[in-house]
N, C-alpha and C positions, 0 to 999 in steps of 0.2 A: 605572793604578796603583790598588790596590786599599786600603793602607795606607801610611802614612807615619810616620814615628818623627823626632822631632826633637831632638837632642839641647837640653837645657836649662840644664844644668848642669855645673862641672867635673868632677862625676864620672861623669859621659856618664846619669843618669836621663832619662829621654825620655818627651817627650807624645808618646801615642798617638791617631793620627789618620786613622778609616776616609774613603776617599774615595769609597769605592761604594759602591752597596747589596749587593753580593756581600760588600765587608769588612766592611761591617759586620752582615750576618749571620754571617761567620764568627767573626766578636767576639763573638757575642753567645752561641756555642756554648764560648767559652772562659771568660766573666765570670758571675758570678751576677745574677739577675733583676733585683737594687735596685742594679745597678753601668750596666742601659745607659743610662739616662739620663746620665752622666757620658761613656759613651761618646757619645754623638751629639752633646753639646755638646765634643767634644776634651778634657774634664777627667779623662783618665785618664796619670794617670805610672805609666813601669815601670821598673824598675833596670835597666843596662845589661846584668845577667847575664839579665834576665827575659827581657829585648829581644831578647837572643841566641836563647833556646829560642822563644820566641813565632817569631819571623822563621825559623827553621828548620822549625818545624812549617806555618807559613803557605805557604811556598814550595814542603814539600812535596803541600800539599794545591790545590799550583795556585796562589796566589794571587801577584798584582805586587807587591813592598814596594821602599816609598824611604824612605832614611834621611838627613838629612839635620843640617848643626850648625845650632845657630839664627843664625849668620851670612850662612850659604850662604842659609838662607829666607828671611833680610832683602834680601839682594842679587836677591833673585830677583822680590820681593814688589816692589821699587823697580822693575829694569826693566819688569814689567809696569804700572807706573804712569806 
């Protein structure tokens, strides 16, 4: 997986979260220079319609994307604990 999208909130805005060095140079060709730092610490949200063209342009330029709600990552973050 190269990015992850989680959903956040009711109205599905989503932390964005590169998980390789390949996503996150490919983040870093979509975001302005004073935005990656936000990127590498996960403090980027993007609206669910953003998420939409992001994750379509991403897939087609090759890259893994997982999406996930923030329940599913809770449940996930648990069993591996």
């Amino acid at each position: 997986m190269d990015i992850c999208l989680v959903n956040i909130d009711k109205n599905l805005n989503k932390s964005l979260q590169p998980t390789s060095a390949i996503g996150m140079l490919w983040l870093q060709t979509h975001f302005e220079d004073d935005q990656w730092e936000a990127l590498s610490n996960n403090q980027v949200i993007v609206s669910n319609e953003n998420s939409k063209l992001l994750v379509k342009d991403a897939i087609s330029a090759g890259l893994k994307i997982k999406s996930f709600s923030g329940v599913s990552m809770l449940d996930v973050f648990q069993k591996k604990n």
